[in-house]
N, C-alpha and C positions, 0 to 999 in steps of 0.2 A: 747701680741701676735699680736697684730692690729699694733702697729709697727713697730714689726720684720718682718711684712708682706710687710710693708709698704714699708721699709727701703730695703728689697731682693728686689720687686719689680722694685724699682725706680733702682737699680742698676745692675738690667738685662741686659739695653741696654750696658752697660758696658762691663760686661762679656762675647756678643753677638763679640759685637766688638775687645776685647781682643783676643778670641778663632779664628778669622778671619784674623787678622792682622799680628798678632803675632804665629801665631800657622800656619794656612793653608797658609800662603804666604812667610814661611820660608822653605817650602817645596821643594824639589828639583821638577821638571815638571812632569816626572812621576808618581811622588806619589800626587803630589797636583790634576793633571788629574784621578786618579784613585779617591781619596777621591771625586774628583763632580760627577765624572759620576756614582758612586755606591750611590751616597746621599741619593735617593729615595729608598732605601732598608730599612724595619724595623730591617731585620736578614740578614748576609751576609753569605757564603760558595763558596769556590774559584770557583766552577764552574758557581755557580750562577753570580758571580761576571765578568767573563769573559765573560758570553751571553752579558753583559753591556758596559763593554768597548771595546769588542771584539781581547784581548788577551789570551793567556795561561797564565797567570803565577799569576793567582785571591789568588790564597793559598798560596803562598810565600809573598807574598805584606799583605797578611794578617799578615802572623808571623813576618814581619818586621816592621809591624804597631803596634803590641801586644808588640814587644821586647823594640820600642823606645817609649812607653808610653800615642803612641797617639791617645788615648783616643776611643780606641776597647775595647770592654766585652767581654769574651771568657764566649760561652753557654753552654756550653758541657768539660768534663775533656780530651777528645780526640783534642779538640779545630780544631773542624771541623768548626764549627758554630758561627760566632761572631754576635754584635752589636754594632751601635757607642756607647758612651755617646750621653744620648739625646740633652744637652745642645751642644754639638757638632753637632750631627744630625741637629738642629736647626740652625744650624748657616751655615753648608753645603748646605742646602736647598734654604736656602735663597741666596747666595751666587750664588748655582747655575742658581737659577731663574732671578738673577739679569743681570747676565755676559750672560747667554746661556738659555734665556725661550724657544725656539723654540725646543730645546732638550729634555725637562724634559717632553711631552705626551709620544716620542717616547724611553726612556728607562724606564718609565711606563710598555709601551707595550713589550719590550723585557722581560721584569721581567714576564710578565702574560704570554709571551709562554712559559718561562724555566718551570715556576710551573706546565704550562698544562701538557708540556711532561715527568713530572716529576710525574703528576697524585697527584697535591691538588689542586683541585677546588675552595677551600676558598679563598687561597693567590692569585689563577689566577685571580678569580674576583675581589676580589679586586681591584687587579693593573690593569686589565683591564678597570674599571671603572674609576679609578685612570687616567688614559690616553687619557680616551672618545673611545675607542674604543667599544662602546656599543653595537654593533650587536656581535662582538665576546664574551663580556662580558654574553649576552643574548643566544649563543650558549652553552656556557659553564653552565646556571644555566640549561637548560635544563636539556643537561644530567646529570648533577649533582641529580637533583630532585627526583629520584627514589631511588637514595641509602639514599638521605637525609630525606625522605621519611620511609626509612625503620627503619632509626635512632631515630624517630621522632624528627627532630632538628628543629620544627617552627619556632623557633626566628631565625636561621640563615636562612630559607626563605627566611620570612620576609626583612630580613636585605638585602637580595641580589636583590630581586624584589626592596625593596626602594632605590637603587642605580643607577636604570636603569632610561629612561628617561618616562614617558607613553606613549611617540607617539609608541618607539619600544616596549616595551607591548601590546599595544594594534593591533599590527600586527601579534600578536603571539597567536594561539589560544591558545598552552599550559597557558603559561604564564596568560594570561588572566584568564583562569578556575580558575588558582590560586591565583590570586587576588581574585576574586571571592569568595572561600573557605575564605579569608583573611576576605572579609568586611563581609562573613556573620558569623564569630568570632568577630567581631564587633557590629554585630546587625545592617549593615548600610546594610538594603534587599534591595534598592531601587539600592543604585549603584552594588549591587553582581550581580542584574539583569539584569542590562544596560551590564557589564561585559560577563554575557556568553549570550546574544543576539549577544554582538560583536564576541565573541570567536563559536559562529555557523554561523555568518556568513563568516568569513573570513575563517574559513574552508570548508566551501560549495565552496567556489571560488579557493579553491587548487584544483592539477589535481589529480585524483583518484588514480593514481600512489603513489602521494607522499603521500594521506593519507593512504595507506596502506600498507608503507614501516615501518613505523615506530608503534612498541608495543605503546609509549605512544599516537602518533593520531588515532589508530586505535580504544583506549579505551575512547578517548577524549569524544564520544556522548552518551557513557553511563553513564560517569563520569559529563556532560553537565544533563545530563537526572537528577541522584541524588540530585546535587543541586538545580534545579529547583523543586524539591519534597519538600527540604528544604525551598526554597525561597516563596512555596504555603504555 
């Protein structure tokens, strides 16, 4: 086994470069420009795919990509929804990072509005992270946080707070509280406490306005109050 690992290994870069050369550069323009500019997608669907390269014709190019074998997964029996192969996908990425880095935050970022307005928070953050668009990314767990909340999905909290950067966290009282809940699920009381000293203060210095447009600030100093009950 140690050598068949050995031996795939060492002959990845091979593969990498086969799939590159001989696959995406035998492509006509249009189609070789759609496979980079989508590369950043884990799942494709035409509409998604057109916020990216900014055409209509995302679903046809899909089924013309599925008919000539190159190297699409269709997710769905409707074949709404594809995927590359990932050895593909890898090789796309790379490709496009190499030719066009200055592109790959900015269809990141198209990717996180389509999901927003599409109403999945996950994938938005993701790619908004993905992009460094991190105040938007930080908008988005907000509201997110109440249904995720209601779901109890901690780990994908977690998972979205550790994506963020903590200068923007820590500008954020929500965000902050929840950290806060986070370290003292840890047993680390010391930084839960530094956490919502910081998350009262930065809300003392909002305008009274804002703290009392919104359900979650308006509950923030009660919810500030409990865990410092905890953190005694």
């Amino acid at each position: 086994a140690g050598e068949f690992i050995e031996a795939f290994t060492g002959s990845h870069r091979f593969v990498l470069d086969y799939l590159v050369e001989e696959v995406l550069n035998s492509q006509p323009e249009e189609v070789r420009t759609f496979l980079l500019d989508t590369a950043v997608l884990s799942q494709l669907t035409g509409r998604l795919c057109d916020a990216l390269t900014g055409r209509n014709d995302g679903q046809d190019m899909l089924a013309v990509l599925e008919r000539g074998n190159l190297f699409v997964v269709p997710l769905d029996d409707q074949r709404r929804w594809y995927r590359y192969h990932h050895l593909f996908a890898e090789a796309l990425r790379a490709r496009l990072a190499a030719e066009q880095p200055e592109r790959v935050q900015g269809l990141h970022r198209a990717a996180a509005r389509w999901y927003t307005e599409h109403g999945r928070p996950d994938h938005a953050i993701a790619y908004a992270v993905a992009g460094h668009d991190f105040e938007h990314a930080a908008d988005l767990v907000e509201r997110a946080l109440p249904e995720a909340r209601r779901q109890r999905q901690d780990r994908t909290i977690r998972r979205w707070l550790g994506g963020l950067p903590d200068d923007v966290v820590r500008h954020r009282p929500i965000l902050n509280v929840v950290v806060a809940w986070s370290r003292l699920g840890d047993g680390d009381v010391d930084d839960a406490d530094v956490r919502l000293r910081d998350a009262e203060d930065t809300l003392a210095k909002m305008p009274p306005e804002a703290r009392t447009s919104d359900d979650e600030l308006r509950q923030l100093p009660m919810t500030i109050a409990m865990y410092r009950a905890a953190v005694a």
